[in-house]
C-alpha positions as CSV (number, residue, x, y, z in Angstrom):
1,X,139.4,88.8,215.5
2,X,137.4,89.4,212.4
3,X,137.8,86.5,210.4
4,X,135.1,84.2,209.3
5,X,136.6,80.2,210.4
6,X,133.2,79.1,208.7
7,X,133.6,80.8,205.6
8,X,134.9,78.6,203.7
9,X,134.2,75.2,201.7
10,X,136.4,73.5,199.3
11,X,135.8,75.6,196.3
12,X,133.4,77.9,197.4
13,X,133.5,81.5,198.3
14,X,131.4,83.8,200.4
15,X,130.6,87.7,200.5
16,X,130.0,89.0,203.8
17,X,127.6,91.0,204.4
18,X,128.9,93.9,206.2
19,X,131.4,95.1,204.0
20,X,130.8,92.9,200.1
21,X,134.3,91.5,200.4
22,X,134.0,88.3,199.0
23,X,136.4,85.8,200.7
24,X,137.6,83.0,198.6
25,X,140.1,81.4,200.9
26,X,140.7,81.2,204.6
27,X,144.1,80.0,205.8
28,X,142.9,77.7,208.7
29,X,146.3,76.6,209.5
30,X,148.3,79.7,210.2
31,X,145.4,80.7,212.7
32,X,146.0,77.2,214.4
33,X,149.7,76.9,214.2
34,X,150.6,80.7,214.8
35,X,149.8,83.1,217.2
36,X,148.7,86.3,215.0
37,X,150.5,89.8,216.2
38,X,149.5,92.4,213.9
39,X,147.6,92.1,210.6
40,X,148.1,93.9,207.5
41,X,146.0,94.3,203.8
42,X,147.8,93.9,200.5
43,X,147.2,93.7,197.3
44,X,148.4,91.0,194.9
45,X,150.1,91.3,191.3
46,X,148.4,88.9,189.4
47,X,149.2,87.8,185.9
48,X,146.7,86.4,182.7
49,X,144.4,84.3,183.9
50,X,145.5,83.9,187.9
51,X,142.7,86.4,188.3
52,X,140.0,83.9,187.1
53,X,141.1,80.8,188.9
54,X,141.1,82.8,192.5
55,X,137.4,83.9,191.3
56,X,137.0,80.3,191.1
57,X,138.6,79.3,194.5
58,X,141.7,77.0,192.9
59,X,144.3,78.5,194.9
60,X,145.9,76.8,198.3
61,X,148.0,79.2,201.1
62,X,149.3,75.4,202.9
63,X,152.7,76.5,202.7
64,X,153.1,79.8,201.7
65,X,154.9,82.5,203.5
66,X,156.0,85.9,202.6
67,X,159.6,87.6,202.6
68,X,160.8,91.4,201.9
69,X,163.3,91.6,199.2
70,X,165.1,95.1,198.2
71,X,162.1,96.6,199.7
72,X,159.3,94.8,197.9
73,X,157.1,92.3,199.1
74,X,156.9,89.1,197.5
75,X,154.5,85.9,198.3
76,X,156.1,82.6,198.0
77,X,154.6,78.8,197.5
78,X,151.2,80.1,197.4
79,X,149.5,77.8,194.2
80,X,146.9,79.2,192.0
81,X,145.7,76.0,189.7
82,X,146.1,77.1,185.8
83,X,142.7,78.3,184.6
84,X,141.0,75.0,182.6
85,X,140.1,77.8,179.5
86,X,143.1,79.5,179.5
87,X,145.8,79.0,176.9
88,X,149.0,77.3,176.8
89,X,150.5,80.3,178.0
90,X,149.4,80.0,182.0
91,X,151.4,81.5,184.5
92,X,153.5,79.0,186.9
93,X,151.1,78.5,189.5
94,X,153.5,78.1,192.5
95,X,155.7,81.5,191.1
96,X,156.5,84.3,193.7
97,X,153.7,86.9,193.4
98,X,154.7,90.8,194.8
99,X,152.1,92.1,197.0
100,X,151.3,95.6,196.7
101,X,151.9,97.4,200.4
102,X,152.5,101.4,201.2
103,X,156.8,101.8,201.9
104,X,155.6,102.8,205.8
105,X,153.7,98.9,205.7
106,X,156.8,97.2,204.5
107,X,159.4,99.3,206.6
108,X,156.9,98.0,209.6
109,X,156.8,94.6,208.2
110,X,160.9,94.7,207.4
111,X,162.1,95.2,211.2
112,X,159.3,92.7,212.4
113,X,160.3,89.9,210.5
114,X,163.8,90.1,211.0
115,X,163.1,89.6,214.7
116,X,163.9,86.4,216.0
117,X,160.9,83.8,216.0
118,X,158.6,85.8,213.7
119,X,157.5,85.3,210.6
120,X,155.4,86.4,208.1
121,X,152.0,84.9,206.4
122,X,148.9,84.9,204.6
123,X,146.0,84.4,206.4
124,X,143.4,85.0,203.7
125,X,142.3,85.9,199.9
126,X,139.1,87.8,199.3
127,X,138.1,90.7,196.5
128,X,137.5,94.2,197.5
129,X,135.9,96.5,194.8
130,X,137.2,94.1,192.5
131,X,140.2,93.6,193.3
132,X,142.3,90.8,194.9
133,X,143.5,91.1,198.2
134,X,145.6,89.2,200.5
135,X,145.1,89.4,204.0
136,X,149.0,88.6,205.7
137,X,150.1,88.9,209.6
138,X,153.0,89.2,211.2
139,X,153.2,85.6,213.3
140,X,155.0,83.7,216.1
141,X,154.6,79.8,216.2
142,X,152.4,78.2,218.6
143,X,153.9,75.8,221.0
144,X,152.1,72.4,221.6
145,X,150.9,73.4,224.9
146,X,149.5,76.3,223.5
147,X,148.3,74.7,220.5
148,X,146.6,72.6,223.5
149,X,145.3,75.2,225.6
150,X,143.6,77.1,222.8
151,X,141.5,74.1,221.7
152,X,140.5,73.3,225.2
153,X,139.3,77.1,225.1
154,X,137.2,76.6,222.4
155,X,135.5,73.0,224.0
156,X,134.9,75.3,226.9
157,X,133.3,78.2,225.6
158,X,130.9,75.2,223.5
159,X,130.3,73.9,226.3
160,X,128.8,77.2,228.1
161,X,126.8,77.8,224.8
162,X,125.3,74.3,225.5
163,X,124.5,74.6,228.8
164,X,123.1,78.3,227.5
165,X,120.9,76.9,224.9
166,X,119.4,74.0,227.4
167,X,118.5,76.7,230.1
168,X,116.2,78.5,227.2
């Protein structure tokens, strides 16, 4: 997978240097608790100041999740803190937000989710050329045991680094 698990600090955000996609949040969580079948890029409608505060990194994906409605997209629970210098006329920051998708994308994304034991959800935010994207998958919860196996995986593979970097 491409993502970046050290990407991210409260608050801060990073640009990669590959592509200059700056990521401002990393969904930890999802990758943990879900198993990730296909991936997908969309753009977010965003409202006033909402653009500002994701600049700034005040916006948490703990419990958001995505649903298609009449054939639109829409983002749900995802919080984007009011900006501090905007006026009293901030957006609700938990509102449902439509993300921006192809009708081929959301036809795909429409059978998937209506499958039994799938879901859909955002895994990260970043800007591309300016604009803010959200990075969602199409996802199937973990089990313990494999919740289990995956981080005894990962003490592994340290492990081998380890016994790598002692041999040198």
């Amino acid at each position: 997978m491409d993502y970046n698990r050290n990407a991210m600090a409260k608050g801060k955000s990073q640009q990669t240097k590959e592509s200059g996609d700056r990521v401002v949040l990393v969904n930890r969580r999802a990758y943990h608790d879900y198993e990730i079948l296909e991936t997908f890029e969309a753009g977010i409608a965003l409202v006033g100041t909402e653009v500002k505060s994701v600049r700034a990194g005040r916006v948490n994906l703990q419990d958001a999740y995505c649903k298609v409605e009449n054939g639109e997209v829409w983002l749900y629970n995802m919080h984007i803190s009011p900006y501090s210098h905007g006026n009293r006329y901030n957006p609700d920051p938990v509102r449902p937000r439509k993300l921006l998708l192809h009708k081929w994308e959301i036809n795909r994304l429409m059978g998937k989710a209506e499958m039994k034991g799938l879901t859909i959800v955002p895994l990260k935010i970043y800007f591309k050329r300016g604009y803010a994207k959200v990075e969602i998958a199409i996802v199937r919860g973990k089990k313990l045991y494999d919740k289990r196996e995956a981080i005894a995986e990962r003490d592994r593979q340290r492990e081998e680094e380890r016994m790598m970097m002692n041999r040198q």
